[in-house]
N, C-alpha and C positions, 0 to 999 in steps of 0.2 A: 431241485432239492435232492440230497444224497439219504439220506436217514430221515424212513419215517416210524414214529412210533405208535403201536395201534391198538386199541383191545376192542373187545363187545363188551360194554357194560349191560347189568340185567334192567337197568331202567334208565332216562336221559338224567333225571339228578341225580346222579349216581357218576359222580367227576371223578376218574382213576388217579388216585394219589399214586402208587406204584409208577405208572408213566410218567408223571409229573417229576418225581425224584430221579429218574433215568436223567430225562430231559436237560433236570437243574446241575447233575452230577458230569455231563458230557464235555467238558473243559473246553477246549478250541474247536471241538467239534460241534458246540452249541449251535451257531450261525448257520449249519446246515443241517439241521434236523428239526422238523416239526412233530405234531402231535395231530393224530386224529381219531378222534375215539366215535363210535359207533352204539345201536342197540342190539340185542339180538333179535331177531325174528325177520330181518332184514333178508331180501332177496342176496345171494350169494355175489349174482353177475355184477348186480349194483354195486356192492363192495366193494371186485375186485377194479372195476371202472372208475370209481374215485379213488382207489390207493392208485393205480397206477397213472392218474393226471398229474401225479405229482413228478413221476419221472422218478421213481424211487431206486438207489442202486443196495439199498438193504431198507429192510424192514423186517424191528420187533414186533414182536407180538406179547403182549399179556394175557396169559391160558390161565382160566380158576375154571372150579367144575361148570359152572353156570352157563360155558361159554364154549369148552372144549369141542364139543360136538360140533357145532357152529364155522368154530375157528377150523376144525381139522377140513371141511368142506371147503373152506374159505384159502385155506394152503394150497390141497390140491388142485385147485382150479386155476388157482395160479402160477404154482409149475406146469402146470400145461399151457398158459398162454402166457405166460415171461418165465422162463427157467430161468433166466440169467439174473433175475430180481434173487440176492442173497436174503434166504430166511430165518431168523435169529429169535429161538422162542423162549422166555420164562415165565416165570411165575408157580405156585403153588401147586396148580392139579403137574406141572411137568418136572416138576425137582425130584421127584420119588419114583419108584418104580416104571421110570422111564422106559426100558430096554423092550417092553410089550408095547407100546404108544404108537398108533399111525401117523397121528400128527407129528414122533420125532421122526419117525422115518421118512416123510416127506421132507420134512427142513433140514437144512444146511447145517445151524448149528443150536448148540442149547447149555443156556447157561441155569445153573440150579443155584438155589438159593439166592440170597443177597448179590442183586447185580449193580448197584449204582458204582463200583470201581470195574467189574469187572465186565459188563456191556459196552462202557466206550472201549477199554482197551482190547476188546475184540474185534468191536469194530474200526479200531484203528489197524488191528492187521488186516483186514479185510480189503480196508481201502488203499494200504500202501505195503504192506509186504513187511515179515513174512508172511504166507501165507498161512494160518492154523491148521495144522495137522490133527488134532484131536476135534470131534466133534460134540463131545460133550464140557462143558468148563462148571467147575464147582468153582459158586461165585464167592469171592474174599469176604471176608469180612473186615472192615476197617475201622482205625478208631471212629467213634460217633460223634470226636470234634471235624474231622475230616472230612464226611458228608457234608456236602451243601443242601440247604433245606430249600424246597420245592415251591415254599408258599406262594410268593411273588409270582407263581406263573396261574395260579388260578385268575382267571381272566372277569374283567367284569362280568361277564354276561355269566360266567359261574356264580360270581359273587351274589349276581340277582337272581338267579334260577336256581341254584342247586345248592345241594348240602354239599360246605366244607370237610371234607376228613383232615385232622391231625393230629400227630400224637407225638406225646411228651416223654415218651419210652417207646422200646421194640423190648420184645421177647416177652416171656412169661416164667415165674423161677416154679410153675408148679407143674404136674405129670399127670395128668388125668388122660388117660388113654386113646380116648376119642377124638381127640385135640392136637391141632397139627404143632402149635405151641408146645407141646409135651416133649415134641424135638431140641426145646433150646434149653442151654446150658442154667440159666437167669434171666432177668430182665435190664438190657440195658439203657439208663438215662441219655436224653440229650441235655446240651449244657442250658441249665434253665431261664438266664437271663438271654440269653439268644433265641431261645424256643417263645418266650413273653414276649421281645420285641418284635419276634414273628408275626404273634396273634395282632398288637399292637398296631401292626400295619394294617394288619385284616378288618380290623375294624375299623380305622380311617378309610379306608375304601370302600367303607359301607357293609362289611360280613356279620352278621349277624347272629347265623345258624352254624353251628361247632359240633362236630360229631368226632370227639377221638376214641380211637382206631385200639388204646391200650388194653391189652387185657387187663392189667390187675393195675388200675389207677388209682384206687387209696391203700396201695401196698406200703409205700412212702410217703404216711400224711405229711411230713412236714413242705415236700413236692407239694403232696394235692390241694392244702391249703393254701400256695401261693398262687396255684394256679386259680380256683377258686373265689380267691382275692381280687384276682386279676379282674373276675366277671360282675363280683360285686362292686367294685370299684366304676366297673360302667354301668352296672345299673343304678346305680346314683346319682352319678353323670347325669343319663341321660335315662331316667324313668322313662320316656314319651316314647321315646325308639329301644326297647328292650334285647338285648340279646339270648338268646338258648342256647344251652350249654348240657350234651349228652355225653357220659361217660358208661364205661363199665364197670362197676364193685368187686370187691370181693365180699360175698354176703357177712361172714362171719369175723368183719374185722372194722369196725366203727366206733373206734374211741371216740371220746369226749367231746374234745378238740372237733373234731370233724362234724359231730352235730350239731356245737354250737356255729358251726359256720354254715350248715344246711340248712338251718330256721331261720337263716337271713333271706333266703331269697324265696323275692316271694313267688306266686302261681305263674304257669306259664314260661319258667324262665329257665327249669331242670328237670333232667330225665333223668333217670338211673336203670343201666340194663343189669340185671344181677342173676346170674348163674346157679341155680338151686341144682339142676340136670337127675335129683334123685335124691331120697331122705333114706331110701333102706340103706343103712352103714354095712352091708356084706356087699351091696352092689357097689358101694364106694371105694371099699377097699379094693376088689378085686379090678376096680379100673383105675387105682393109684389116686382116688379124690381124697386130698383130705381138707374136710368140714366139719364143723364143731356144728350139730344142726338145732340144737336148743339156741347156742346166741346168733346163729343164720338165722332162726324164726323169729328172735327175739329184736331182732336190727327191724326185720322188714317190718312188724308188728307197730316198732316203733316209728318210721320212717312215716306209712301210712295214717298212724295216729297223729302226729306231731307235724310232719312236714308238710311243706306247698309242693313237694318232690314227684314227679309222675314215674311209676313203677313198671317195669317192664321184666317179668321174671321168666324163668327158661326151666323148661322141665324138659326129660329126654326118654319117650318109649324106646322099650327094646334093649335097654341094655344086658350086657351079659348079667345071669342069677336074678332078675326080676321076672316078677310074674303079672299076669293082669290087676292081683286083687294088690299087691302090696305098690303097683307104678297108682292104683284107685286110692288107695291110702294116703300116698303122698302128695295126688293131686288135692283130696279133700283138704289136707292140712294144709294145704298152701293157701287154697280159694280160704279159708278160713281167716287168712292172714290178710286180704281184703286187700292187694294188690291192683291196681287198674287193671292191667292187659297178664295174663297168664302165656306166653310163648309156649305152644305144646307141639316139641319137635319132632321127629322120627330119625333116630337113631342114622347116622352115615358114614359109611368107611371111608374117610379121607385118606387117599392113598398117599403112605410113610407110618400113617400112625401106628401106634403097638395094640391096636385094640382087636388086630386081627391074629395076636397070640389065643385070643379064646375062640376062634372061629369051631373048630374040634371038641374044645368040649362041653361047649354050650349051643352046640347046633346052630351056628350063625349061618344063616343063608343070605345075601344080600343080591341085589338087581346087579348083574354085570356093568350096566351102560350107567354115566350121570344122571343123577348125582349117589350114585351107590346106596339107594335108601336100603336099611333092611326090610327082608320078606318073610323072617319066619327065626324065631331062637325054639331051643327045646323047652320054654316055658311057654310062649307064645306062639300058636302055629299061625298058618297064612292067611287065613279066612279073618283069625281077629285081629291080626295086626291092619286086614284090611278096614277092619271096623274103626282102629285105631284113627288109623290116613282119614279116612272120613270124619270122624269126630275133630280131627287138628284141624280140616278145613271147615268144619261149621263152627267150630268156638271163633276160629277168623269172623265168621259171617257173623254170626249173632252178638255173643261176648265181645270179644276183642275190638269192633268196631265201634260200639259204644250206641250202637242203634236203635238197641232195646236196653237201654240202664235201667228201668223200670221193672221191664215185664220178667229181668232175667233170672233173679229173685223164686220169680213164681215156679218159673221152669226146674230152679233147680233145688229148691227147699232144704229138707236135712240131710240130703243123700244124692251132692254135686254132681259126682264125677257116674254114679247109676243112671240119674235122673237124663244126665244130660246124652248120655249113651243112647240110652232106651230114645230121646229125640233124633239123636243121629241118624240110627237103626231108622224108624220110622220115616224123617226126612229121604233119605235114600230110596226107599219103599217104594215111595208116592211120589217122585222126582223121576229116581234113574243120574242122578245127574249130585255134583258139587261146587260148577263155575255154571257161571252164566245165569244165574237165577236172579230173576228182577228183585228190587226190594220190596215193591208192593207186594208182589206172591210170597216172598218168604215172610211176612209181617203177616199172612193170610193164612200160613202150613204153620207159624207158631200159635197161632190164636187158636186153630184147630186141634192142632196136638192139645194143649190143654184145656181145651174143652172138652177133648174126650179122656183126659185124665181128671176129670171131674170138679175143674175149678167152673164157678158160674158166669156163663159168656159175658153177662152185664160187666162182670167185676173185669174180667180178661178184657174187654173193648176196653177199657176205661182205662185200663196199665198201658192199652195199645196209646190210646189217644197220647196219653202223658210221656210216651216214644214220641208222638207225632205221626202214629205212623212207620216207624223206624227211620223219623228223618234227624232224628235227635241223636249227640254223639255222647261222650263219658256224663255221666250223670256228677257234678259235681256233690260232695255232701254239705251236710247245711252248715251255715257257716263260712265255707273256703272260697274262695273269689275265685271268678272264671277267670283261664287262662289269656292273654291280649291275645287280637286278633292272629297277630303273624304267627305265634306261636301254635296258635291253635289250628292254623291251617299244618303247620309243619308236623303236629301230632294226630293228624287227620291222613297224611300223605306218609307217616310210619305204622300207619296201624292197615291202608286199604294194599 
């Protein structure tokens, strides 16, 4: 084998579409390059022993933050025991602010941006001359009839293990600062009946589970209802074997049309991730968001009342001009909104983005190393954004999980995003710790906590029992049918 292509994914279902599109874009050079993709946390040596049984005379890499770290050890060790192996890295975390990077000064060469035209043709000088003089290549952008699409190469064993990524668009046409998307011009389509015969195949070969990749999918309903179409059309088909279908929204844009096509499908069979990232309109503006957020509230209010649809929304601490009490405002108004899973991020400098124009005058301090979380703005200092970090990973553990759909209620009463603090604080206290905590003992530190915020134990066992325990996941409401099984494990394996 001449050409290998490689990343660290942050989890095994977790199939690199980016590779995959290299792979399908390599022309005559297809026949000698494979794919092998990895996890992180992997012994280095290991790594570098299986890329190199392959006899590789280059090998890409796909660098995103998750991985950087990992990968940059994973480079070095390898020019020191094959120098002659040519290293060729893209992706995301290396397209931007390249020139301070160890992992490009290890490697040979680096292509930024969109590489599916401009990675073979590198590595065709590589392999036959000339040789590339420049070490850096900004990658072409070409038409998106031109791209060959990837799908065909997710292999069975993907097809049966892992979530499919694809997507029926690239780019995003909006600016929100924190968003490496804010870099592109628009959003550009692929050709739609070639993108459906895509899925088409996918699902003769048995795919099921659909995760696209789009940022802003019902930008173009008359797009997303076909696409849409596509899914209700198999669930028809075939009620018995149901397919899932996850997209990303834009909150504040749900015409008609689109709902009536969202109240067809039923439980279990759609997910909707939707971008709230912040309701104060001074912190919108100042990071170029723009949201309309009375009908952003009024979509998601509606979606949860009306639809079989599982909600997954995104809020963002830390951004520049928020403070603790007005990012507690916006979280209450959302829980209010009775979404399943609340996404409570921490703020990250993804290196290119412009949201490191307010670094100066909003006191941005953020971690040097990945994934660049913030550590401190002049509204929020360090201490409580630490509380923050802590709080995003217990609403994981307790809320988001669905383990206590019951008890969560109790915990958090009139006053969500306090109530739930003052348990974080606590939790912390009496742990030391945020991973690794059994579920039995965490179902034992919430029973506690609210026993000693004065609800009556009887009544607290009782919301436990009807957890199970904490072995119980989203509390379905009365009324709505539980989601089929596959589905339910798939929304089980995005919420742990």
């Amino acid at each position: 084998m001449t050409i290998l292509l490689s990343t660290l994914n942050a989890r095994y279902a977790h199939a690199s579409l980016g590779l995959r599109y290299l792979l399908a874009n390599m022309g005559e050079l297809q026949s000698i390059t494979s794919l092998q993709e990895f996890v992180i946390g992997a012994r280095t040596t290991d790594l570098v022993e299986k890329l190199l049984a392959h006899k590789p005379r280059i090998i890409g890499f796909g660098v995103y933050i998750w991985n950087v770290e990992e990968t940059t050890k994973l480079v070095a060790l390898l020019k020191r025991v094959a120098p002659e192996v040519v290293i060729i890295l893209g992706g995301p975390e290396v397209s931007h602010e390249h020139g301070e990077q160890e992992i490009v000064r290890l490697a040979d060469y680096l292509v930024t941006g969109w590489g599916d035209i401009t990675f073979p043709r590198l590595c065709r000088e590589v392999l036959h001359g000339p040789k590339p003089l420049m070490k850096v290549h900004a990658g072409e952008q070409p038409p998106m009839s031109d791209i060959a699409l990837p799908y065909a190469l997710y292999t069975d064993e993907d097809i049966a293990h892992r979530t499919l990524y694809v997507e029926a668009s690239r780019g995003c046409p909006f600016k929100c600062e924190f968003c490496l998307s804010s870099l592109d011009k628009t959003a550009w389509p692929f050709e739609l009946e070639r993108f459906l015969a895509e899925l088409e195949s996918l699902h003769v070969r048995g795919a099921r589970l659909f995760k696209f990749v789009d940022r802003t999918f019902n930008l173009n309903v008359r797009t997303s209802l076909r696409i849409m179409q596509f899914f209700l059309d198999k669930l028809e088909a075939y009620p018995d074997d149901p397919v899932y279908a996850h997209f990303e929204v834009v909150p504040d844009h749900l015409p008609d049309a689109l709902k009536e096509s969202i109240l067809r499908f039923p439980a279990g069979t759609l997910q909707f991730e939707i971008g709230i990232q912040s309701f104060n309109p001074e912190v919108q503006t100042l990071v170029s968001r723009r949201q309309n957020n009375e009908k952003a509230a009024e979509n998601i209010r509606w979606l949860c009342q009306h639809s079989e649809a599982h909600l997954h929304v995104d809020l963002i601490a830390g951004l520049p001009g928020e403070d603790l009490e007005s990012f507690a405002r916006g979280f209450d108004k959302l829980w209010a909104l009775k979404p399943h899973e609340i996404q409570f991020g921490i703020l990250k400098r993804l290196r290119g983005t412009p949201i490191i124009r307010h670094t100066e005058a909003f006191g941005m301090v953020y971690d040097p190393h990945p994934p660049y979380t913030i550590l401190a703005t002049d509204r929020i200092d360090f201490a409580t954004m630490q509380r923050l970090v802590r709080f995003a990973r217990y609403w994981d553990l307790v809320a988001n999980s669905g383990r206590f759909a019951h008890t969560l209620n109790m915990v958090l009463g009139e006053a969500p995003f306090d109530r739930f603090m003052a348990l974080s604080d606590w939790l912390y206290a009496n742990t030391d710790a945020t991973h690794r905590i059994a579920l039995d003992r965490l179902a034992g530190l919430v029973t506690r906590w609210l026993v000693l915020q004065g609800w009556p134990e009887p009544e607290v066992r009782m919301a436990m029992a009807r957890d199970y325990a904490g072995k119980t996941r989203h509390a379905e409401p009365e009324g709505k049918k539980a989601a089929p099984q596959r589905q339910a494990r798939h929304l089980e394996k995005a919420a742990s």
